[in-house]
C-alpha positions in Angstrom: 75.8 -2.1 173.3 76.3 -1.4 169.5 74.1 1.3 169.1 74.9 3.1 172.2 78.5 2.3 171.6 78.1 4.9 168.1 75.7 7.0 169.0 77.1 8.1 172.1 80.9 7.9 170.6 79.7 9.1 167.1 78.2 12.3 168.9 81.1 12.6 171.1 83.3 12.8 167.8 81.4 15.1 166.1 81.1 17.8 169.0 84.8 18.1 169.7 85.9 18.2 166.0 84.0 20.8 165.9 84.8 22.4 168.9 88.5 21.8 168.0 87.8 23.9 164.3 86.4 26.6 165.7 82.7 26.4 165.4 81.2 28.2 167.9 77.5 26.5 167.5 76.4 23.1 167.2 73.0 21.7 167.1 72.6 18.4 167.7 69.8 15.6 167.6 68.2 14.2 170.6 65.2 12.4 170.9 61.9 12.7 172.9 62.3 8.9 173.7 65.0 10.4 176.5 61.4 10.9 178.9 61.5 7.2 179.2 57.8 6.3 177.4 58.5 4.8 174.1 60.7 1.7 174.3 59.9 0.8 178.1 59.6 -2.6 178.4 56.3 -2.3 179.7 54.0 0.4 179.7 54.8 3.4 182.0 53.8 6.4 183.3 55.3 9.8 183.6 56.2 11.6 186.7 54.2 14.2 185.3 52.6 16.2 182.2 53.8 18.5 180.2 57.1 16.8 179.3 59.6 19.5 179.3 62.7 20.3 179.6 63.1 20.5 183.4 62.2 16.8 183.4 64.3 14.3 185.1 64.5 12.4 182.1 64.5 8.6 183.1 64.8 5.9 180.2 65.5 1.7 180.4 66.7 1.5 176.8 69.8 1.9 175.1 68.4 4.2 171.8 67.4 6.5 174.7 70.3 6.6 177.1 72.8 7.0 174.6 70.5 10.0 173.6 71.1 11.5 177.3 74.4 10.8 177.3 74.7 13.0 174.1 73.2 15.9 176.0 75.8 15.4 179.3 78.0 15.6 176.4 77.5 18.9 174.5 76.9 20.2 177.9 80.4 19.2 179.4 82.3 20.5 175.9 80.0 23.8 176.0 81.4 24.0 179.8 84.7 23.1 178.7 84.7 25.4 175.1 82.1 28.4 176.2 80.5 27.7 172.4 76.7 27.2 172.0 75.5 23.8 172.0 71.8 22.9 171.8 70.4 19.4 171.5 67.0 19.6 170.2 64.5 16.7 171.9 63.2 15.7 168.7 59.6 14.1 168.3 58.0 11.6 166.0 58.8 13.9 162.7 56.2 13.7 159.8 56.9 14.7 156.4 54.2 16.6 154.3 53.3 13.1 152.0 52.5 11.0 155.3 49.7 12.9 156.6 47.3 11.1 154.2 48.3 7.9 155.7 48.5 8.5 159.1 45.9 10.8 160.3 43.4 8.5 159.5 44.9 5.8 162.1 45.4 8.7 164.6 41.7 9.3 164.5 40.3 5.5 164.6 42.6 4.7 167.6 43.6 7.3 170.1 45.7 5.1 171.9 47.8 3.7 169.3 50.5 7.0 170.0 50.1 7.0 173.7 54.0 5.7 174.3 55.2 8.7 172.2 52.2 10.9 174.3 50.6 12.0 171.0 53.7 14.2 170.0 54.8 15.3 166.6 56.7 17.1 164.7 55.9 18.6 160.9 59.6 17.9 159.3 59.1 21.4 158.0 58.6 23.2 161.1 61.8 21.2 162.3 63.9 22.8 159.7 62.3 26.1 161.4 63.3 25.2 164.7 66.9 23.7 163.4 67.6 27.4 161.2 66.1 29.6 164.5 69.1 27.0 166.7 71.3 28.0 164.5 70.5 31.3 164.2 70.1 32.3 168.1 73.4 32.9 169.4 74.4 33.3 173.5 72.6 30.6 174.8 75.2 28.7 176.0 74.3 24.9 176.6 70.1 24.4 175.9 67.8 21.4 175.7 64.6 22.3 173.4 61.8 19.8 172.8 61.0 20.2 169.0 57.1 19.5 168.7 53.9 21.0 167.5 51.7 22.5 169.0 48.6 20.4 169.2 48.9 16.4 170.3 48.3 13.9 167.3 44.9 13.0 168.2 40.9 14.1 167.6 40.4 13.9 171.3 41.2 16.9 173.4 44.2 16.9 176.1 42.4 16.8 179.0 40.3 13.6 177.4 43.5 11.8 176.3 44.7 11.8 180.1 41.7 11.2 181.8 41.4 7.9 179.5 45.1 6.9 179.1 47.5 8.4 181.9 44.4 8.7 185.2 46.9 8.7 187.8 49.6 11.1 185.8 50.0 14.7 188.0 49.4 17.6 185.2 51.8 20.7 186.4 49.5 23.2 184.9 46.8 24.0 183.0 47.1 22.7 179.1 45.3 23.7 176.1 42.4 22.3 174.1 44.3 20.6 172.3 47.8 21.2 173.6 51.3 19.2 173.2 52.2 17.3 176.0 55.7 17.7 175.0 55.9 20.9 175.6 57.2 23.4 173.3 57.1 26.6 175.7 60.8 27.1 176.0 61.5 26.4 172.0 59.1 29.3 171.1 59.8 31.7 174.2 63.7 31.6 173.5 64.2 30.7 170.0 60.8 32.3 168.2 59.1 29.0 167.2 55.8 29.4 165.5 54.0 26.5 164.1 53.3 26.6 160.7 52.2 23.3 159.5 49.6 21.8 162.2 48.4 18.4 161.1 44.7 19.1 161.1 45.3 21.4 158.0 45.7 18.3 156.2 
């Protein structure tokens, strides 16, 4: 109850300060943990792949509700205000010195990131996506999922749900190699382009 008490309070703060001084765009940080996967209590499986943005986001946990919450909020104070507010779904972020470490273990065992359904997100193509937020003005109230483009893993898409999510519905057809957070809408309405995918390292 802590932790939801400030996050959800701590976001509420922040968004109508600023709304109250004027600033007519705020980006804020959600989490991709608001699709319900990564602290079920048990294992669970998606109403369906890609993850996006339309999804009817559905967590157990506190991190994660709080994290919704925060969106109903900058959407009520963008209703309320007429300011931008977008609250960016943010994946498992990497930073440039970690790759050494980790790719290794995303190779041996393909279902070790299965709860967080293989998403990441280079810390430098965040700032990208955080600049191109702050940037893009007129969009009102937006949810973006901030990932890269490929899934975290050796094994193509279509492998990694055959073998981990069988009975998960796929709403169209996915890349080789393609997130399953899906970054469509960050790159068709705020330019995204991947610059730093993780098998360059």
């Amino acid at each position: 109850n802590e932790l939801f008490r400030i996050n959800a309070m701590g976001t509420y703060n922040v968004i109508e300060a600023a709304v109250k001084l004027g600033i007519r765009k705020i980006v804020i940080a959600s989490s991709e943990t608001t699709y319900g996967l990564v602290f079920a209590n048990e294992p669970k499986d998606p109403t369906h792949f890609p993850l996006d943005e339309e999804y009817d986001v559905d967590p157990m946990d506190s991190y994660a509700l709080s994290k919704v919450v925060n969106e109903r909020t900058a959407r009520a104070f963008a209703l309320r205000s007429g300011f931008d507010i977008y609250a960016l779904r943010i994946g498992n972020v990497i930073e440039p010195h970690e790759y050494e470490a980790f790719v290794p273990k995303w190779i041996a065992d393909p279902g070790f990131r299965k709860r967080i359904a293989w998403s990441y997100i280079d810390a430098r193509d965040l700032g990208q996506i955080t600049d191109l937020a702050v940037e893009k003005d007129g969009l009102g109230y937006q949810v973006f999922n901030a990932a890269n483009d490929d899934t975290s893993s050796a094994l193509p898409t279509k492998e990694l749900l055959e073998r981990f999510y069988p009975d998960v519905p796929v709403k169209r057809e996915l890349g080789e190699f393609e997130t399953l957070l899906s970054n469509r809408k960050v790159k068709q309405m705020l330019g995204f382009r991947e610059e730093h995918n993780w098998r360059k390292h």
